[in-house]
Each structure stands twice: as structure tokens, then as C-alpha cells.
C-alpha positions in Angstrom: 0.0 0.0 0.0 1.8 3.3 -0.7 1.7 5.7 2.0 1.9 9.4 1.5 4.8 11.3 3.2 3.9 14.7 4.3 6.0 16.9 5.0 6.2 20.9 7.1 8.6 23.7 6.0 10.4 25.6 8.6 11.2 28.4 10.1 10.0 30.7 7.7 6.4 31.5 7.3 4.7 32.4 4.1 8.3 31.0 2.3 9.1 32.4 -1.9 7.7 28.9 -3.6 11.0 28.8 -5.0 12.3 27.5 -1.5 9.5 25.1 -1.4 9.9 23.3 -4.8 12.6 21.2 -4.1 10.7 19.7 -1.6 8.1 19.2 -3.3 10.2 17.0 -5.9 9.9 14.5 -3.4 6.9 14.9 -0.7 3.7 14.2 -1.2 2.0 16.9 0.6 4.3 20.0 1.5 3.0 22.5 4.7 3.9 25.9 5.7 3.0 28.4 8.4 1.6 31.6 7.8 0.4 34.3 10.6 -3.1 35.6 11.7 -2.7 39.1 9.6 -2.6 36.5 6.8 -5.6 35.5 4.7 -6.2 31.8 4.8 -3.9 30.1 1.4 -5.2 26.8 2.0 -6.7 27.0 -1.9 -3.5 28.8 -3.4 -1.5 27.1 -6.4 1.5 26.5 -5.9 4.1 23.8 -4.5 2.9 24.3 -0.8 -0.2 24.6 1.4 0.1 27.9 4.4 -2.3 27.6 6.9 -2.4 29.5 10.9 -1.7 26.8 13.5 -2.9 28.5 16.3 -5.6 30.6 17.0 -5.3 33.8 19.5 -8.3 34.9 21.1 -10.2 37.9 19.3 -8.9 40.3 21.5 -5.0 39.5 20.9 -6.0 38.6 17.3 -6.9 42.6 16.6 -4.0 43.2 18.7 -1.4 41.7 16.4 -3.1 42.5 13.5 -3.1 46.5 14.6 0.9 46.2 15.3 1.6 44.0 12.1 0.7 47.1 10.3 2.4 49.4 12.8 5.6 47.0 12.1 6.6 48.2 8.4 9.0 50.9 8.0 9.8 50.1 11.7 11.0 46.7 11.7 14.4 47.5 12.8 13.5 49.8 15.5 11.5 47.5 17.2 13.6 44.4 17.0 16.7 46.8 18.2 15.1 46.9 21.4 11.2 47.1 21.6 9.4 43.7 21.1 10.6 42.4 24.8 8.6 45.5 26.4 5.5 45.0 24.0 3.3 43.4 26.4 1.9 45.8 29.1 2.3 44.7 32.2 5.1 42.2 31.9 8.7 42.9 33.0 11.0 40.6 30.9 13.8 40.0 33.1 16.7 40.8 30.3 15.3 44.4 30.5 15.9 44.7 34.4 17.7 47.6 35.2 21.1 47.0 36.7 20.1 49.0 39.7 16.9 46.3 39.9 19.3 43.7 39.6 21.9 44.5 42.5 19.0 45.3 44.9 17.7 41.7 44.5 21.0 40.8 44.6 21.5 42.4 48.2 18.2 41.7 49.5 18.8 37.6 48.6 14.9 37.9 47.3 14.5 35.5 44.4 11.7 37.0 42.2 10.2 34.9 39.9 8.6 36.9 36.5 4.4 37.2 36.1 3.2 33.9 34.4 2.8 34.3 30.8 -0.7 33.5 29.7 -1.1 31.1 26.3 -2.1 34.2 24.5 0.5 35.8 25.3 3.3 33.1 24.5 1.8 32.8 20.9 1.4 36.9 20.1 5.0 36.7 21.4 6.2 34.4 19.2 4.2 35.6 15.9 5.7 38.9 16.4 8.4 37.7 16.2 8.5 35.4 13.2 6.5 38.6 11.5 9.7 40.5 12.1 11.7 38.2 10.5 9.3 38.0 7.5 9.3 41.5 6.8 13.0 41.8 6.9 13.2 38.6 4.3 10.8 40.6 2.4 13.2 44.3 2.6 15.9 41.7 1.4 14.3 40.3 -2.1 12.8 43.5 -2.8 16.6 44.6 -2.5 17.5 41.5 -4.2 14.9 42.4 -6.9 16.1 46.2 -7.8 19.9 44.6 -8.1 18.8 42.4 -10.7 16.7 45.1 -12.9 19.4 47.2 -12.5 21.2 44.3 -13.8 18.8 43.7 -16.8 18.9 47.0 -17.9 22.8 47.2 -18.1 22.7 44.1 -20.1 20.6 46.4 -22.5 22.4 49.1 -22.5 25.5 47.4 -23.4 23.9 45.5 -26.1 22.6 48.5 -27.8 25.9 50.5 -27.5 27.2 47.4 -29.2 24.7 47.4 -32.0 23.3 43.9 -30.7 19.4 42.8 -31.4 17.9 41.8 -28.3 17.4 38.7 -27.8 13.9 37.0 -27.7 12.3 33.7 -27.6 11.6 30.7 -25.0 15.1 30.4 -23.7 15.4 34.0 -22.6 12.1 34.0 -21.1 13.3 30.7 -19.1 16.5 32.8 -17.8 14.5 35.5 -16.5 11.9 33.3 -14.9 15.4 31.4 -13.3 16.9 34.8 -12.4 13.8 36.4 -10.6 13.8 32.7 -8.3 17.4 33.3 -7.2 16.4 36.9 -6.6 13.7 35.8 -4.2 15.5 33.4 -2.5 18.3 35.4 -2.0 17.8 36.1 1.3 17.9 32.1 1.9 21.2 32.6 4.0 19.4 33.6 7.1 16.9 36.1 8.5 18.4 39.1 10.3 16.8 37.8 13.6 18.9 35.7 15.4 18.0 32.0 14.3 17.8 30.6 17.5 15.2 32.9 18.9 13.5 32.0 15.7 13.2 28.5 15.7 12.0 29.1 19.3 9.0 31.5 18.4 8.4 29.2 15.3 8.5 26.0 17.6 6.1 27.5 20.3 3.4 27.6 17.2 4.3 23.9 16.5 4.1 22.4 19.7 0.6 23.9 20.3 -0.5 22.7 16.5 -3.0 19.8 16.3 -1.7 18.7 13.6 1.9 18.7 14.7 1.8 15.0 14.7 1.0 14.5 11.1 4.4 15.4 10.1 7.1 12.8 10.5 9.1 15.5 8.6 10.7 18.7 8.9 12.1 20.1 6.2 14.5 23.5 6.1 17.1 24.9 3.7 18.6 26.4 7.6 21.5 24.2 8.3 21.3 26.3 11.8 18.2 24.8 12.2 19.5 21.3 12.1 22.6 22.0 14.6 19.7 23.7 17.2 18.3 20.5 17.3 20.9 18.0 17.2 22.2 19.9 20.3 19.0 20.0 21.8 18.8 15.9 21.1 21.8 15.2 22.4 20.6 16.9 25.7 17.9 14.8 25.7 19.5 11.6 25.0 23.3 11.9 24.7 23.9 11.1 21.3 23.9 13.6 18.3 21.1 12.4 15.3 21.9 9.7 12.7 22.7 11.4 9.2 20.3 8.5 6.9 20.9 9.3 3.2 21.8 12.5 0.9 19.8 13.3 -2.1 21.3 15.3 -5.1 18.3 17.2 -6.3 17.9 20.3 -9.0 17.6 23.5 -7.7 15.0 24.5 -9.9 13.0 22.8 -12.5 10.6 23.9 -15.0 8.0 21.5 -15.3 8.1 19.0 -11.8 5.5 16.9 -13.0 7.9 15.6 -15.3 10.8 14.7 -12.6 7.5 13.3 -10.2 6.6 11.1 -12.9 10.2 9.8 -14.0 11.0 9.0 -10.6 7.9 8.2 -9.3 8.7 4.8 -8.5 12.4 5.5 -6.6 10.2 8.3 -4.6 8.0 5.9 -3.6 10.1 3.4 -2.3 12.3 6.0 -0.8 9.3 7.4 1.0 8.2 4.4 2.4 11.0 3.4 4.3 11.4 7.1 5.1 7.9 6.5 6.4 9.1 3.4 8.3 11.9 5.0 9.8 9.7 7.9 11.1 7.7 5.1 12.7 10.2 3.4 14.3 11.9 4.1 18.0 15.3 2.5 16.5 16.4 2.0 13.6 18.0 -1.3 12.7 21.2 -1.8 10.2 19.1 -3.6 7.8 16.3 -0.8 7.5 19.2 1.5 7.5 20.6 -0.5 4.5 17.8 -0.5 2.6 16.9 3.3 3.0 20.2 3.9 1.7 19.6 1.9 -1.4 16.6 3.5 -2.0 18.1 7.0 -1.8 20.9 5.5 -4.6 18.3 4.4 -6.6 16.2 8.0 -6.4 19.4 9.6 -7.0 20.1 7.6 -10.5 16.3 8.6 -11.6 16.8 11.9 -11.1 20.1 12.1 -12.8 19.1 13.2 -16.4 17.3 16.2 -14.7 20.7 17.5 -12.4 22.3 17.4 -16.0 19.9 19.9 -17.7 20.0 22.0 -14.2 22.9 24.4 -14.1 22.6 24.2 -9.9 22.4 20.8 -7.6 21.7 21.2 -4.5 21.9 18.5 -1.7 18.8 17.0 0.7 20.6 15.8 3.7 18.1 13.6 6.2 18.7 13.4 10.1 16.6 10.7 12.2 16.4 11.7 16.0 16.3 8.0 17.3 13.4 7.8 20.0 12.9 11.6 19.9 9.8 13.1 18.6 9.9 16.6 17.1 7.6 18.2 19.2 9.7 16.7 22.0 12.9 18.9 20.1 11.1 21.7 20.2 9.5 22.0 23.8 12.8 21.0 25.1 14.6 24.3 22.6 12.3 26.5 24.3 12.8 25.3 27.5 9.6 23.9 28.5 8.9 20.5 30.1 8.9 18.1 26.7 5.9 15.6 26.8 6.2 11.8 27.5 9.1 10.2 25.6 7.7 8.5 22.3 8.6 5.5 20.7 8.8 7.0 17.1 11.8 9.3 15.4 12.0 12.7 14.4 13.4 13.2 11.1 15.0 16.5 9.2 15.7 17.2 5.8 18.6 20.4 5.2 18.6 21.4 1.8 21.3 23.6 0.9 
């Protein structure tokens, strides 16, 4: 019986598609986040589906969407050293004066900060990660004016040269490749420090109801991966198990016909990715075989990576006995749920 593997992007929410068609090469069903100020995309085309995990409460719903739109222009003004005081009435302690701090100190009172309520937590976090989508926004805009700038040299040039511009399919294939790596090319990492944003990301995952429904999480953040292998190896004192690497093409024109060339590799390959995911252990002979099956993807999708001018590597991680949402309640410090007998497994693609 062939099962489906489904798959959840991270950190980013409301990613370029560019960043999420690789991924879709090889998962069946491919998740994003996106944020409450967000109209739902669960109907969009394209390689992904966004939807909100979590709800806030009407109240801190208007909130965030008020501040959202307060937020551009000011993005960097706030992160410099606003969005810990955002919430009336709570003192966060890395604000404390250092005049607060030695008083405690010389009284020997331990104060403990207010208890954050739910709400709270999760307009917290989206703040945060709608900081960090506004400045990967400011950077492909950027990204964008560099390459029309670009274009138009190229023009000039040619007509100081006497040159015909050129026209047909190919060129229009360039430019649709050029724009991509303009989108993306903020890919190397949001201005907000990654670890606080896997945090704020990871709060909204460990309160989803449909976290469990994703045996996989998938990133082109090779930051992301180190977070969690040392938060793994916390946990159980052993860093993750590298599985298989997958030679992939960056970018493909028509992925239906790389879905349907490999379909039978991916399928296998899935399955006992699948299996893995399933599994609290995984033994030398399943190991064996999921390693085989990531040779024999890799040969399918060969003819593709040799009309692709850019190959880019899917590297999977299993976290033996270690659920994700066990990762991520353990990054951000709170108590991790009971210890599961199945394995959390990553995919970097960089």
C-alpha cells in the first residue's frame, strides 16, 4: 500500500515557492506556516499549502493585526530593542535595570517573573517570526532592484554594441530562473537571530493539532538542524543519525515531469522514510535499505541535475526515540511531553 509522506517547511512562514519546490520533488503533501494578519492560502496554487496553527483569542487577534501594520517601516527599531517590552504589564527580566538587579542581589529575594498566559506566548512568538518576514521581504525586494538594474545594463551594453535583443523561450526561461534566485536570495538567514526563531516558530508547532502529522521537517537552515541536534543530544546523549543525501535540482521547470520519471524511486524511498519515522530504533538492515533507496532515487533523477545548471543536496537526520515536538518544547525550555517511541526526522537542503 503506498503511503503518503507529508512533509512541514520551517522556520520561515509564508516562504518564496522557489524555496518550497525542491521539496516538493519528493513529498507528497508540503505544509507551511503563515500568521493571523494573513488571509487563509489553503486553496493557493503553488508547490505548498500555508495555513495558521494556532488561533489567538479575538482580543489579541486585533491586537497583532493593529501592530503587524504598525511594524513596516519600523521593523528594525523594534527588534533593536522594543518587542521584549510589547506586552503591558510584563517585566522581561533581560530588561531589568542594573540598579533592579543589585537590589535583589543584596536583599537575597529570588523573584520569579508574572506567568505568561497562552495568549500571550503565541502573540509573542508571531511577532516575532512577522519580524523576520518583513526583513526577508526588505531583502528580495533589494535582491529584486539589483537584478533590474542588472537587466537593464545588459541592455544598455547590447545597444551601444549594436546587438538585437534577444527574444524567444530560452530567454524567457533565464528571466523566470533569475527572478527565483532573486527571491530566494535572502535564503542565507533572516536578520533575527536564528535561534530565537526557531523558538518562536517552535512554540506555534508544539501547540498545532496537527503537529503530529508530520514525520518530517524540512529547512534549507542548516542552523536549524545543529539547534536541534544539540537539543537531542541533551535529551538523550547522542547527536542524530545522518540517513541518506539526495542530489536534487535546484530549480526545475516542469516538476510533474521529474514526479513522474521518478515516481517509483520516490515511492520506495518514502516508504521506508515512512518506516523510519515510525520506528523508535532504527536497525542496520532498515538503515541498509533506506540507503539503497536514496541510490536508486538519486540515478532517476540524474538526467534532470544534468539539464539544471545548480544541484543542491537534501541531507536527512533521524532523531532516534525523539519526537519533534519533544525537540522543540525542550529548545524553548519547557517541560517536553512523555518520551515516544517513534523518530523525528529533518531534511537540510542547501
Amino acid at each position: 500500500m503506498k503511503q503518503s509522506l507529508t512533509a512541514l517547511f520551517s522556520p520561515e512562514t509564508s516562504p518564496h515557492p522557489a524555496e518550497l519546490q525542491p521539496f516538493r520533488l519528493l513529498c507528497d503533501s508540503l505544509f507551511f506556516y503563515t500568521l493571523p494578519d494573513k488571509a487563509d492560502q489553503s486553496g493557493q496554487e503553488g508547490p505548498g499549502t500555508g495555513y495558521t496553527p494556532v488561533r489567538l483569542s479575538a482580543e489579541e487577534q486585533v491586537r497583532f493585526q493593529s501592530l503587524a501594520m504598525e511594524l513596516k517601516g519600523h521593523e528594525a527599531e523594534f527588534h533593536g530593542g522594543l518587542l521584549a517590552s510589547l506586552s503591558a504589564g510584563y517585566g522581561d527580566r533581560d530588561e531589568a535595570s542594573a540598579g533592579a538587579l543589585a537590589s535583589r542581589l543584596r536583599s537575597g529575594k529570588k523573584t520569579s517573573p508574572p506567568q505568561k498566559s497562552e495568549d500571550e506566548i503565541l502573540w509573542q512568538a508571531m511577532l516575532l517570526l512577522k519580524l523576520a518576514e518583513m526583513f526577508r521581504e526588505e531583502e528580495q525586494e533589494i535582491a529584486q532592484g539589483f537584478l533590474a538594474v542588472s537587466g537593464k545594463e545588459a541592455e544598455l551594453f547590447a545597444a551601444i554594441r549594436g546587438e538585437e535583443s534577444e527574444t524567444g523561450e530560452e530567454d524567457e526561461e533565464e528571466n523566470k530562473a533569475l527572478q527565483e534566485l532573486a527571491a530566494t536570495a535572502a535564503r542565507g538567514g533572516p536578520t533575527i537571530n536564528i535561534k530565537r526563531l526557531a523558538r518562536a516558530w517552535g512554540r506555534l508547532f508544539t501547540r498545532d493539532a496537527k503537529a503530529a502529522e508530520f514525520p518530517l521537517l524540512v529547512t534549507t537552515h542548516k542552523e536549524l538542524h545543529d539547534l536541534l541536534a544539540e537539543t537531542y543530544e541533551a535529551l538523550l546523549g547522542r547527536p542524530p543519525r545522518q540517513l541518506v543525501s539526495l542530489a536534487l535540482p535546484a530549480r526545475i521547470a516542469l516538476p510533474e515531469e521529474f514526479r513522474a520519471a521518478t515516481g517509483a524511486a520516490r515511492e520506495h524511498f518514502n516508504r521506508l522514510l515512512m518506516t523510519v519515522a515510525a520506528s523508535g530504533t532504527i536497525s542496520a538492515e532498515l538503515l541498509a535499505e533506506l540507503q539503497g533507496a536514496g541510490n536508486d532515487l538519486n540515478r532517476a533523477a540524474l538526467p534532470f541535475l544534468q539539464s539544471c545548471p545548480t544541484e543542491k543536496v537534501m541531507r536527512f537526520y533521524a532523531c532516534e526515540g525523539a519526537s519533534l515536538i519533544e525537540l522543540f518544547a525542550s529548545l524553548d525550555g519547557e517541560t517536553p511531553p512523555h518520551p515516544t517511541t517513534v523518530t523525528g526526522l529533518l531534511a537540510v537542503f542547501n
